[in-house]
VEXVOTI-830133 format. One record per residue (C-alpha): residue number from 0; x, y, z. Coordinates in nm, 2 decimals, padded with zeros to 4 digits. Example, Ala and Ser with C-alpha at 12.3 -4.5 7.8 and 13.67 -1.06 7.14 Angstrom:
<recs>
0 | 01.23 | -00.45 | 00.78;
1 | 01.37 | -00.11 | 00.71;
</recs>
This chain:
<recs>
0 | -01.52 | -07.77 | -05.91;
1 | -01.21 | -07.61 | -06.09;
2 | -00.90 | -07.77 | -06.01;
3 | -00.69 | -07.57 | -05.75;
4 | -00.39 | -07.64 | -05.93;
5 | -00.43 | -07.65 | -06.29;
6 | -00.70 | -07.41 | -06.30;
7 | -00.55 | -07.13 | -06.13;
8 | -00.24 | -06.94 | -06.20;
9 | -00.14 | -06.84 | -05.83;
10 | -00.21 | -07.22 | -05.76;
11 | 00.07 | -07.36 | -06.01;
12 | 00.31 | -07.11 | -05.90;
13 | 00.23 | -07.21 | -05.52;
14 | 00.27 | -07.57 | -05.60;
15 | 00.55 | -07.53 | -05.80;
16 | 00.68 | -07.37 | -05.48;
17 | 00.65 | -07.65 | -05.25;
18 | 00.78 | -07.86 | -05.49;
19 | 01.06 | -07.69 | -05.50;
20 | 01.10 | -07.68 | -05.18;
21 | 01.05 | -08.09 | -05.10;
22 | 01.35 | -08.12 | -05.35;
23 | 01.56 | -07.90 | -05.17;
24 | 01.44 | -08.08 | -04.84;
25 | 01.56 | -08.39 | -05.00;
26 | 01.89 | -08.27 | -05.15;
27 | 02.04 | -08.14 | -04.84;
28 | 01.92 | -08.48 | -04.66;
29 | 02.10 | -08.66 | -04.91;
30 | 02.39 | -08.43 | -04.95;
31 | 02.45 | -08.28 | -04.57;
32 | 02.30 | -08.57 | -04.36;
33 | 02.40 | -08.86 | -04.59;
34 | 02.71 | -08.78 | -04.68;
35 | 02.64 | -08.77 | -05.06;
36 | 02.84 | -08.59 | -05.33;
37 | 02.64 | -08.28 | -05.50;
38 | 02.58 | -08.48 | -05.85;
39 | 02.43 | -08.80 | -05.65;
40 | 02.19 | -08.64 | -05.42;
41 | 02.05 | -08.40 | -05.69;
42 | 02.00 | -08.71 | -05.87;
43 | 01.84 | -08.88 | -05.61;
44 | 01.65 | -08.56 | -05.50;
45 | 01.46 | -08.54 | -05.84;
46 | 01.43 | -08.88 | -05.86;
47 | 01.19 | -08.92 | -05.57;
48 | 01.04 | -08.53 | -05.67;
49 | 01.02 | -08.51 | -06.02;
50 | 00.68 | -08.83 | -06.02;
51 | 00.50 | -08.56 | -05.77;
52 | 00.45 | -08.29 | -06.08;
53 | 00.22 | -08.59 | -06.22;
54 | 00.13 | -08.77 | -05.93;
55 | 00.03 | -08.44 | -05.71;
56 | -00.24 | -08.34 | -05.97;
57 | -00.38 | -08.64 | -06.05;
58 | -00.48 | -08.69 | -05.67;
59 | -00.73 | -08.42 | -05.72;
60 | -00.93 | -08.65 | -05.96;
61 | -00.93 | -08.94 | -05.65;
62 | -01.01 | -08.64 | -05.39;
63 | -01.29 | -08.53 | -05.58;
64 | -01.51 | -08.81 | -05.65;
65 | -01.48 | -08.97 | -05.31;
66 | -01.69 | -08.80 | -05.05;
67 | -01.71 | -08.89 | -04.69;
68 | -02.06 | -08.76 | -04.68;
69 | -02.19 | -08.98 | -04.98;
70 | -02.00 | -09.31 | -04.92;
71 | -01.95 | -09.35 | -04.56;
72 | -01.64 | -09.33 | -04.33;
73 | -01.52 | -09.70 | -04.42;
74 | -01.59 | -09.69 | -04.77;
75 | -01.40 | -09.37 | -04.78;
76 | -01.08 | -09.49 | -04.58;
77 | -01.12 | -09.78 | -04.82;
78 | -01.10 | -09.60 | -05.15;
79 | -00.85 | -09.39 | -05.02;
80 | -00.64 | -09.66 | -04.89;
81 | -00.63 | -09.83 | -05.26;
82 | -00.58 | -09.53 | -05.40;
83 | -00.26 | -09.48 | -05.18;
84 | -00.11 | -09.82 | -05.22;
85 | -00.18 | -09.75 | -05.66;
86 | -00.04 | -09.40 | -05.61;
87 | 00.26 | -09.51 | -05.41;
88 | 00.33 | -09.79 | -05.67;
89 | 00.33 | -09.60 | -05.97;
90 | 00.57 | -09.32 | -05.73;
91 | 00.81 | -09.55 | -05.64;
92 | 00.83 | -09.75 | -05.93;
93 | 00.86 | -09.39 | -06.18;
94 | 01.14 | -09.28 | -05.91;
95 | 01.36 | -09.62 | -05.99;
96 | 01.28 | -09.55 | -06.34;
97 | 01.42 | -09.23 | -06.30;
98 | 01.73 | -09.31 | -06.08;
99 | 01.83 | -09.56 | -06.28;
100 | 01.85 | -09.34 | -06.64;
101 | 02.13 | -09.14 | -06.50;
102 | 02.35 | -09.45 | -06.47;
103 | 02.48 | -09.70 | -06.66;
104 | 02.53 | -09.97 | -06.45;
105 | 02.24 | -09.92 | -06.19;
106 | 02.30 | -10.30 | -06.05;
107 | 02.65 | -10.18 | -05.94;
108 | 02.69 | -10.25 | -05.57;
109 | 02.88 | -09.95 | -05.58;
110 | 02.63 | -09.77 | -05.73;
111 | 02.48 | -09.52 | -05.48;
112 | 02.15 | -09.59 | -05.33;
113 | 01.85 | -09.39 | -05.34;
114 | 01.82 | -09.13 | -05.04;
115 | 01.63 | -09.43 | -04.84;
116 | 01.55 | -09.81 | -04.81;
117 | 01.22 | -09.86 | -05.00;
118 | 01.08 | -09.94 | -04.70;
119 | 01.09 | -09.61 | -04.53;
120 | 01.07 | -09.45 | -04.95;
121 | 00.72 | -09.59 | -04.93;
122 | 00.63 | -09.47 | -04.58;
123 | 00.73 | -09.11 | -04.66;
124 | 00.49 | -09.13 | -04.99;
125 | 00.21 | -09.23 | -04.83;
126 | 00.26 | -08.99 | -04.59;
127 | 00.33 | -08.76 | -04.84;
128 | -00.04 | -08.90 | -04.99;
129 | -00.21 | -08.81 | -04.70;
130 | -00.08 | -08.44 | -04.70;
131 | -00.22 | -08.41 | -05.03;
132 | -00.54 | -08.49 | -04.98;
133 | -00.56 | -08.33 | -04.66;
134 | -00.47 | -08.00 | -04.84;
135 | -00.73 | -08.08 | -05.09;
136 | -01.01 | -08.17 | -04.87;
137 | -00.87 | -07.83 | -04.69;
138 | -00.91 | -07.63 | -05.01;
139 | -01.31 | -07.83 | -05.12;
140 | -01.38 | -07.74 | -04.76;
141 | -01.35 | -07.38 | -04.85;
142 | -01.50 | -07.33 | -05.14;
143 | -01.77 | -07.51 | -05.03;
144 | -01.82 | -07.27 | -04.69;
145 | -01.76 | -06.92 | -04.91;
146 | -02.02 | -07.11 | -05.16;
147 | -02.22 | -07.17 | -04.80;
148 | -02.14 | -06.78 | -04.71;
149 | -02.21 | -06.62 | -05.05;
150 | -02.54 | -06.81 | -05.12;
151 | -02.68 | -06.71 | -04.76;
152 | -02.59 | -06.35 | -04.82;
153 | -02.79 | -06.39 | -05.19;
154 | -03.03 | -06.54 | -04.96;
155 | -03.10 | -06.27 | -04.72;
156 | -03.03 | -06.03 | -05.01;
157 | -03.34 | -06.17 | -05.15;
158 | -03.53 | -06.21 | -04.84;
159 | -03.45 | -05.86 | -04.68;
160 | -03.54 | -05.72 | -05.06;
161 | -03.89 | -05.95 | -05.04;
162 | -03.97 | -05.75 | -04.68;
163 | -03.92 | -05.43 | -04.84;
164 | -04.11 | -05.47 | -05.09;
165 | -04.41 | -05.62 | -04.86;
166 | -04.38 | -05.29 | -04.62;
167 | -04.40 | -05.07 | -04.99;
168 | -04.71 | -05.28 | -05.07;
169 | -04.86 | -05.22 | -04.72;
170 | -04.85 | -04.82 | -04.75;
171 | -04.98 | -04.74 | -05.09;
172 | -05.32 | -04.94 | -05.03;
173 | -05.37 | -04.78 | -04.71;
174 | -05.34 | -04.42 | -04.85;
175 | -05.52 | -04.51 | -05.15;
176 | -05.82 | -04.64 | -04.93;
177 | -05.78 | -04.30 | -04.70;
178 | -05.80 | -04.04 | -05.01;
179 | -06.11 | -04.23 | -05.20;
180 | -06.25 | -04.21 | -04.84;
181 | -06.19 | -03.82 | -04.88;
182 | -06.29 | -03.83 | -05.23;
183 | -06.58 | -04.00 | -05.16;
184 | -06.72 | -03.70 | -04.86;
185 | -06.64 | -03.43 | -05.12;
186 | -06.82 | -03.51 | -05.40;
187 | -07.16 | -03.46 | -05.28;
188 | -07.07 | -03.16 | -05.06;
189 | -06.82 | -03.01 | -05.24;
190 | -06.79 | -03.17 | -05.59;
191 | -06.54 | -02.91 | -05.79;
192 | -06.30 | -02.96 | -05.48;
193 | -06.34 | -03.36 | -05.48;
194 | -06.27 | -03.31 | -05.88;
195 | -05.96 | -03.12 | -05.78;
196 | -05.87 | -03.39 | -05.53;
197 | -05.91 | -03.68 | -05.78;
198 | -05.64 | -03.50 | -06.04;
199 | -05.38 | -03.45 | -05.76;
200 | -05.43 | -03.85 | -05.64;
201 | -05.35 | -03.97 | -05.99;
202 | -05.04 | -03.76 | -06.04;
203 | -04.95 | -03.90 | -05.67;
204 | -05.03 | -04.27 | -05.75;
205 | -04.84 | -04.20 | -06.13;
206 | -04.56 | -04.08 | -05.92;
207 | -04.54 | -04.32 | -05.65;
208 | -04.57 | -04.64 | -05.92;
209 | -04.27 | -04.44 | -06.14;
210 | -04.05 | -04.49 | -05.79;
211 | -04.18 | -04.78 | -05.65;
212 | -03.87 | -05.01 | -05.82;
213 | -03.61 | -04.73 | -05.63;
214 | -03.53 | -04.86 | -05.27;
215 | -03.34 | -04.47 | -05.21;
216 | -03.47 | -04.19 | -05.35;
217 | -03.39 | -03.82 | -05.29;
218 | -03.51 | -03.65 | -05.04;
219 | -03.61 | -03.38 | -05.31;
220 | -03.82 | -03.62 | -05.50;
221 | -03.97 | -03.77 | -05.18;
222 | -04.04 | -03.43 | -05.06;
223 | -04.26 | -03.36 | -05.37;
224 | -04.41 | -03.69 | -05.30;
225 | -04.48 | -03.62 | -04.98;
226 | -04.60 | -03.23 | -05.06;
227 | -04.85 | -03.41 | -05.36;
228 | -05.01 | -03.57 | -05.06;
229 | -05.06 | -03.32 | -04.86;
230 | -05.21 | -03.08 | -05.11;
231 | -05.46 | -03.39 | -05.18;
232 | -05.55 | -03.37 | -04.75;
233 | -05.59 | -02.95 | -04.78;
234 | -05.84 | -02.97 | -05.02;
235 | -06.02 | -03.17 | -04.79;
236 | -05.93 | -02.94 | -04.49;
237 | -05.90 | -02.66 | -04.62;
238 | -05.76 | -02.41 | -04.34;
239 | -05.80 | -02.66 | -04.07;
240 | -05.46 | -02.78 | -04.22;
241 | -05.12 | -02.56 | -04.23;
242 | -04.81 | -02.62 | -04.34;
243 | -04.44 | -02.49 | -04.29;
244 | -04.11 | -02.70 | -04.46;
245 | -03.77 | -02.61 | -04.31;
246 | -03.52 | -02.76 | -04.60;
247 | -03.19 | -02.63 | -04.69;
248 | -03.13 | -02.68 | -05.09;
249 | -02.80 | -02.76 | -05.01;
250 | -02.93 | -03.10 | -04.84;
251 | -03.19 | -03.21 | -05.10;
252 | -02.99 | -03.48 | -05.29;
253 | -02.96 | -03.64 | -04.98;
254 | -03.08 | -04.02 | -04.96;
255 | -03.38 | -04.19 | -04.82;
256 | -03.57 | -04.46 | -04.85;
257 | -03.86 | -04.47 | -05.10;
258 | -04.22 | -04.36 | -04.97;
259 | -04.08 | -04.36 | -04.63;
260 | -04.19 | -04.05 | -04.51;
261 | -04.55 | -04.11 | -04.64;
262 | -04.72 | -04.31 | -04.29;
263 | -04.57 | -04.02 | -04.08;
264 | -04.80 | -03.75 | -04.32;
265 | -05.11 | -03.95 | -04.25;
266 | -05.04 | -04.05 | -03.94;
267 | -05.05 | -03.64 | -03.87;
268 | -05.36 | -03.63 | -04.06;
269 | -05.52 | -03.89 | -03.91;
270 | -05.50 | -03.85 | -03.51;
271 | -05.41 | -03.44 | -03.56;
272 | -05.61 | -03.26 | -03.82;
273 | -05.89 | -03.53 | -03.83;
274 | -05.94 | -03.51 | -03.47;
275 | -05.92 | -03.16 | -03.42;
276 | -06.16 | -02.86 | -03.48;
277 | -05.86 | -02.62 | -03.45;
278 | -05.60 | -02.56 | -03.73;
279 | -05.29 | -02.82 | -03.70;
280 | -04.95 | -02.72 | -03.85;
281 | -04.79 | -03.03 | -03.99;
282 | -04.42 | -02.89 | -03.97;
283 | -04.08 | -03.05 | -04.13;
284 | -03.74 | -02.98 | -04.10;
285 | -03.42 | -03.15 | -04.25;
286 | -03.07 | -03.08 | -04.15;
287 | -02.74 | -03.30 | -04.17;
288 | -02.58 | -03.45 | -03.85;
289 | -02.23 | -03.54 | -03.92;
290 | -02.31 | -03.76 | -04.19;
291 | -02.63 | -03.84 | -04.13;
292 | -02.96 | -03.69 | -04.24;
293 | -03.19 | -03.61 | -03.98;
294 | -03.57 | -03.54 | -04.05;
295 | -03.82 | -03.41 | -03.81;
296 | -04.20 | -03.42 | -03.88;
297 | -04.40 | -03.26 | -03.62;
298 | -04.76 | -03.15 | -03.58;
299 | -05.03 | -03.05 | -03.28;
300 | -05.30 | -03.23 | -03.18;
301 | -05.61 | -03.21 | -02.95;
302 | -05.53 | -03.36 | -02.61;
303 | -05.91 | -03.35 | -02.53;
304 | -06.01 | -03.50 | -02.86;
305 | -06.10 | -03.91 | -02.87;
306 | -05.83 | -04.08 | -03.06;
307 | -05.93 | -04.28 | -03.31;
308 | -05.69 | -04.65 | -03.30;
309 | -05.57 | -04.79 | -03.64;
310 | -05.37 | -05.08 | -03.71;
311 | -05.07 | -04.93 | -03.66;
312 | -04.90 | -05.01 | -03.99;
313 | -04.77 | -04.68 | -04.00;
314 | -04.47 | -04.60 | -03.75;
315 | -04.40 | -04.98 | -03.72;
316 | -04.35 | -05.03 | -04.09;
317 | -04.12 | -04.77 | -04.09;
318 | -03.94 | -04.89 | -03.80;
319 | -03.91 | -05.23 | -03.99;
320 | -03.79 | -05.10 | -04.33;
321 | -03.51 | -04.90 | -04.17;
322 | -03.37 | -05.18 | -03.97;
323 | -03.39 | -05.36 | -04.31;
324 | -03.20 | -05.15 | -04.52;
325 | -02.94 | -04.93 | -04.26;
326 | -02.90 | -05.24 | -03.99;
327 | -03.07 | -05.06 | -03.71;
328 | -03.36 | -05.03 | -03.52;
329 | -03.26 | -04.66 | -03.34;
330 | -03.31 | -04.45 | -03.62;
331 | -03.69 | -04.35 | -03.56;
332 | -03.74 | -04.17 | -03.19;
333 | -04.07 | -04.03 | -03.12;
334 | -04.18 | -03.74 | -02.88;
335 | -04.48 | -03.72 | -02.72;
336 | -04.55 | -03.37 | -02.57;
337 | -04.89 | -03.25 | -02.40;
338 | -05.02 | -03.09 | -02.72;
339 | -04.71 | -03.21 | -02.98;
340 | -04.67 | -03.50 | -03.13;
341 | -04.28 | -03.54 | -03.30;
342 | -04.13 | -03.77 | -03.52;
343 | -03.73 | -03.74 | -03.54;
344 | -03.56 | -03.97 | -03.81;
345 | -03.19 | -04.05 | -03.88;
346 | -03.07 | -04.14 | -04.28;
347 | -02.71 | -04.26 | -04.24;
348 | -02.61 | -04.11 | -04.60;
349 | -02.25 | -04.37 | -04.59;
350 | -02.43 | -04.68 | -04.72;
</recs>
């Protein structure tokens, strides 16, 4: 870890502060409260001050190497209580130095005396110990929680990206597994249609592999995604499936998630055209909502007709990604009407 002194140039300049400060502290002690001339108690001030610009930094160094967590409380008040008595030694004995180089006679009973009696000199160092390696335990204990803080946030980062990319590997399979499905009751009865179906699925899956790293894509691109698909399920249906797209230009470099709209198409497909001997209109509009995109997907359905029960992979895996990426989980509301069957989503576009 980088020293918080040394290493950074707000932290010399805030130290160099309080330093300044203590001596001034010490001065006006001296000089207003002890009754000392000027010359004397800036002597005396630096004196006792001027061993803290080396003492101060090198505490770091004893703070740093001696961790509650590793050694134990005793062991720890141990160390730092040796540490205190070497550090207070070395102050006191640097201050004397110090004193005594401004005078030429420093045995002189009339010589003045430093600000204090040694006695209470050394209890205001170790004191003055103490505050120091409270403020750097103070500044280790920070680091270490916006380490704690940043490294969680990689960590969901990571995790929410790993979910994401689970739901994308949950939707491709399934849609592949649906088309070969169509593919596969086309070729015998219709083989120049199930021809025509295969060249549409691999510009689809070429597409859909060429966006899969993209977590946003356009609604533009995802619309001609989406319409790829749908082409695929008409050759299947033929006139049993219509559909009608509502999307101001204006709108289509708005963002949205990758693939997402893809589950809602076949879910359409699947318990609408599928299960219906009547045509079924698959309709979409877009619009913007303040600052958010909203998308509705709509289509009929036979209310008579037998549903046929899936997994449910589809609504709920889009449910799940937006939580993930837009923080949440009111974005998708569906509506259920006796022949209508509506899907209304929200894109926040300020992201």
């Amino acid at each position: 870890m980088e020293h918080p002194i040394l290493s950074h140039r707000y932290g010399i300049y805030i130290f160099l502060g309080a330093w300044f400060g203590f001596t001034s502290l010490l001065f006006v002690i001296d000089w207003y409260f002890q009754g000392q001339i000027a010359e004397n108690a800036i002597i005396s001030s630096l004196s006792i001050s001027l061993p803290l610009l080396i003492i101060a930094p090198s505490i770091w160094y004893i703070v740093k190497y001696i961790d509650i967590d590793k050694i134990g409380l005793i062991s720890f008040l141990l160390h730092h209580l040796s540490a205190a008595i070497i550090s207070v030694t070395i102050w006191m004995s640097l201050t004397h130095l110090i004193h005594s180089s401004f005078y030429d006679d420093y045995k002189s009973s009339a010589h003045p005396s430093i600000l204090m009696p040694n006695y209470w000199l050394a209890f205001m160092l170790f004191a003055l110990y103490d505050y120091i390696i409270m403020v750097y335990y103070a500044f280790i204990y920070y680091r270490n929680f916006k380490s704690k803080i940043e490294n969680e946030a990689d960590l969901k980062g990571l995790i929410r990206e790993a979910e994401i990319n689970a739901l994308k590997s949950q939707i491709n399979p399934h849609f592949l597994f649906n088309s070969l499905n169509s593919v596969s009751s086309l070729t015998l009865v219709r083989p120049e249609q199930s021809r025509e179906m295969l060249v549409k699925l691999s510009t689809f899956l070429r597409y859909s592999l060429d966006q899969d790293l993209k977590e946003l894509n356009t609604l533009e691109n995802e619309m001609k995604n989406s319409r790829l698909y749908l082409e695929i399920e008409k050759v299947r249906f033929g006139d049993r499936l219509l559909l009608d797209f509502d999307i101001d230009d204006t709108i289509c470099t708005q963002k949205i998630p990758n693939l997402i709209l893809q589950p809602i198409y076949e879910n359409a497909i699947k318990h609408g055209v599928n299960e219906s001997l009547e045509p079924v209109e698959i309709k979409t509009k877009a619009l913007m909502k303040g600052s958010n995109l909203h998308l509705q997907i709509s289509n009929n359905f036979d209310k008579d007709a037998i549903s046929t029960k899936g997994q449910g992979i589809g609504l709920k895996n889009i449910q799940e990604r937006l939580n993930l990426i837009y923080g949440s989980t009111n974005l998708l509301y569906i509506t259920k009407k006796e022949t209508k069957f509506i899907v209304n989503l929200e894109f926040p576009q300020a992201i």
